[in-house]
C-alpha positions as CSV (number, residue, x, y, z in Angstrom):
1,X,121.2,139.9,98.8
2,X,120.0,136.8,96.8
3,X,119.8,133.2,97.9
4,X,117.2,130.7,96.4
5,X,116.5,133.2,93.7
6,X,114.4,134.9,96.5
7,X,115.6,138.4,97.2
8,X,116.1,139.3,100.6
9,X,115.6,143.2,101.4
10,X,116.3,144.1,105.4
11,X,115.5,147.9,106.0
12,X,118.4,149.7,108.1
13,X,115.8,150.9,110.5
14,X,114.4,146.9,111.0
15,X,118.4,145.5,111.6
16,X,118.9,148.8,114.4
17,X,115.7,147.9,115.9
18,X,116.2,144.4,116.0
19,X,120.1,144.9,117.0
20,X,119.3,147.1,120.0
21,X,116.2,144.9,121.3
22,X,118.5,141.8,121.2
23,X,121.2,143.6,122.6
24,X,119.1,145.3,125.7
25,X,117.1,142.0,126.2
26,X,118.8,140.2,128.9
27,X,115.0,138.1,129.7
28,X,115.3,136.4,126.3
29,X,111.7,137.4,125.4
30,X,113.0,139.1,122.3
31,X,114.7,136.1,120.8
32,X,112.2,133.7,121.7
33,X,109.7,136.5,119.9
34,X,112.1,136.5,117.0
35,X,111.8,132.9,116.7
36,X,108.3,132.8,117.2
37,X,108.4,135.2,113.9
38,X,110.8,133.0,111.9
39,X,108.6,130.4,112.5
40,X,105.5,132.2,112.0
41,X,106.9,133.5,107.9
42,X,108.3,129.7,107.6
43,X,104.8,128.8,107.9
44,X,103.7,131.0,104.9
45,X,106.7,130.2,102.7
46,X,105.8,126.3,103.3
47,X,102.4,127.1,101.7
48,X,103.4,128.9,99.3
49,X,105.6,126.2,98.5
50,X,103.4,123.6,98.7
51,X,100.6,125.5,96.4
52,X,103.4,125.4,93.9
53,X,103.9,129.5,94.1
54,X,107.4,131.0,94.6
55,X,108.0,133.6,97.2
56,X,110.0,136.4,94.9
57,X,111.3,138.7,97.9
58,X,111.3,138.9,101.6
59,X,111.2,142.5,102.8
60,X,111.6,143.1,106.3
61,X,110.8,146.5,107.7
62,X,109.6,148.4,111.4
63,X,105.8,148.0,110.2
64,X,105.9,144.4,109.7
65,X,107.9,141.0,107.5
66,X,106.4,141.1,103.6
67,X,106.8,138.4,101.5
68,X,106.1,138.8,97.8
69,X,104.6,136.0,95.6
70,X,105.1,135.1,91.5
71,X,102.6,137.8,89.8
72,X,100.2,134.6,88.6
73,X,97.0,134.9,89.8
74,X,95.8,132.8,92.8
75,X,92.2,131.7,93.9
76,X,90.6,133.7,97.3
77,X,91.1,129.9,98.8
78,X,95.1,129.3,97.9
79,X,95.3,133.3,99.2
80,X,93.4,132.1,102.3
81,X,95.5,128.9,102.9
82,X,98.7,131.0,102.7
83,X,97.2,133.9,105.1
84,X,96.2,131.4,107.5
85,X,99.8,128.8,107.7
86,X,101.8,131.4,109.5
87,X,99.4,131.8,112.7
88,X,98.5,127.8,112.0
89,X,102.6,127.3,112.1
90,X,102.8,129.4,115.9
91,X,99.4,127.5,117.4
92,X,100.7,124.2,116.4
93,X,104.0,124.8,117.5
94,X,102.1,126.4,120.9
95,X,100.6,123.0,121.4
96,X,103.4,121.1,121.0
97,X,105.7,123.1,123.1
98,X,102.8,123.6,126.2
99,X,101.7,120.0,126.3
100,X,105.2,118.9,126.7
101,X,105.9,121.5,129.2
102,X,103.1,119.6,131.2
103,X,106.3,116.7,131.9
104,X,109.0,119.1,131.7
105,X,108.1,122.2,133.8
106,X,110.4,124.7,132.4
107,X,110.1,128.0,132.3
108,X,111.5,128.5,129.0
109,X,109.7,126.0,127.0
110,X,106.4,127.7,128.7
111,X,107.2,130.9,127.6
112,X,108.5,129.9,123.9
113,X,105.2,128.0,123.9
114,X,103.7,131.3,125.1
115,X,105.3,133.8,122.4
116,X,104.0,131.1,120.0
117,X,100.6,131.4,121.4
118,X,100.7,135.3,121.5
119,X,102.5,135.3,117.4
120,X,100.1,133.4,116.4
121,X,96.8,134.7,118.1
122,X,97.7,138.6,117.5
123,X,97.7,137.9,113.6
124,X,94.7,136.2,113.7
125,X,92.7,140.0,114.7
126,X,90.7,141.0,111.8
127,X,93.4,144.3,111.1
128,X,94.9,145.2,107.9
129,X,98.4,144.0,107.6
130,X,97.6,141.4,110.0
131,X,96.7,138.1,108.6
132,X,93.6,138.1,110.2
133,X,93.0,141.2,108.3
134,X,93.9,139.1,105.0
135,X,91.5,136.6,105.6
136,X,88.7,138.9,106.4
137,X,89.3,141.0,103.2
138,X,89.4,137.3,101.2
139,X,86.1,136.2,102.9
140,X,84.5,139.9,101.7
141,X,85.8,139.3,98.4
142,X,83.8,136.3,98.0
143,X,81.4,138.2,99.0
144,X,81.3,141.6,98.2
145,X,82.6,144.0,95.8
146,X,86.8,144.6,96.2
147,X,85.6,148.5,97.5
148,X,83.3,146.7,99.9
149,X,85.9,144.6,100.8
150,X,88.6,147.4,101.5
151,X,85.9,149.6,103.6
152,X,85.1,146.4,106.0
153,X,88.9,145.7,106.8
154,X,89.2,148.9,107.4
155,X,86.8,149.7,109.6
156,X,87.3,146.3,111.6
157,X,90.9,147.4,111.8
158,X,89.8,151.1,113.2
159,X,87.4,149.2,115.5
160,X,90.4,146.7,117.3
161,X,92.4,149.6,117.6
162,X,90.2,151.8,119.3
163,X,89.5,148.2,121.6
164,X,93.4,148.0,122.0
165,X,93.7,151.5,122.7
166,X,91.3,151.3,125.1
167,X,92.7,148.2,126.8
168,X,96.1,149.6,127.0
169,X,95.2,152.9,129.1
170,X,93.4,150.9,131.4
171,X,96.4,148.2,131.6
172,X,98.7,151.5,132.1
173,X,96.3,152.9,135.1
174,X,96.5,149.3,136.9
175,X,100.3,148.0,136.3
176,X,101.8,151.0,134.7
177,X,102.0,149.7,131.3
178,X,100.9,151.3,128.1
179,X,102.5,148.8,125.3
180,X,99.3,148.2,124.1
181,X,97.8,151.4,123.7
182,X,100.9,152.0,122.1
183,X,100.3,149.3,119.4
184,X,96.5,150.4,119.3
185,X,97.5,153.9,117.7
186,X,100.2,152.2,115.6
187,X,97.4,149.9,113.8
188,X,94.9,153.3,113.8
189,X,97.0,155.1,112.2
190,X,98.0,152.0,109.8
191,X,94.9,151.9,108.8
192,X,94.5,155.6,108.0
193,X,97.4,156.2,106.4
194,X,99.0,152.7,105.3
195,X,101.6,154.1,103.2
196,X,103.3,156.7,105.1
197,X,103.0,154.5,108.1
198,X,104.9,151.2,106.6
């Protein structure tokens, strides 16, 4: 569907996945995760907006939200801006929503402020796909050659997974759970095989 002139394409797999999370989620993690996400995108279609680019389509699938730009070309900085507003959009909000939990004490606005912290610091790691990952491969551009650039993301990103992967079987030997291993072989194999993986 259209609205905006910006295409909106939701895979079947992301609306099941999303339907059954929501639907088995009786904590309301998932939702405050899914807001944590609007927010997150928000903050990368204000910059875009405010760089005076158009977003052209929103695709949301299993590996991830993608948000396609006009075809003009950009500077590495305007690319950087708009790889960093999402995570900037979480953190802020973070801030906002912790510090005022310092009056409030509630245990929903500390853990919305703690889904925000968690959005936004997981995209910050340097992984392809991740927009830490963008901003590394920007920074090497500057840099380096574009081939340079693509063999140091990737290799960062095969280096965080191994770290997660490692993490997460020692975080399923002490408390029995192996989530993050789980996301650990999910960005390895990203990162090997991007294509048949997203």
């Amino acid at each position: 569907m259209k609205r905006n002139s910006v295409a909106i394409d939701i895979g079947f797999s992301f609306a099941l996945m999303l339907a059954v999370v929501l639907l088995l989620d009786f904590s309301g993690v998932a939702a405050m995760s899914l807001a944590a996400a609007a927010v997150h995108e928000c903050g990368h279609i204000a910059a875009m907006k405010l760089l005076g680019r158009s977003p052209r389509k929103i695709k949301m699938r299993l590996s991830g939200v993608y948000i396609t730009q006009d075809s003009e070309i950009h500077s590495l900085r305007s690319d950087a801006v708009v790889a960093a507003s999402g995570p900037a959009a979480n953190l802020i909000c973070a801030a906002i929503m912790l510090a005022v939990n310092l009056h409030l004490n509630s245990d929903v606005l500390w853990l919305f402020g703690f889904a925000m912290l968690v959005m936004g610091s997981f995209n910050l790691l340097p992984i392809s796909g991740l927009d830490g990952g963008d901003l590394l491969r920007i920074f090497a551009m500057s840099t380096f050659s574009e081939h340079a650039a693509d063999a140091i993301i990737k290799w960062s990103s095969l280096g965080f997974a191994v770290a997660l992967i490692a993490a997460g079987v020692g975080l399923f030997f002490t408390v029995g759970n192996g989530c993050l291993a789980l996301i650990g072989v999910y960005i390895m194999l990203f990162s090997l095989f991007p294509r048949e993986v997203a």
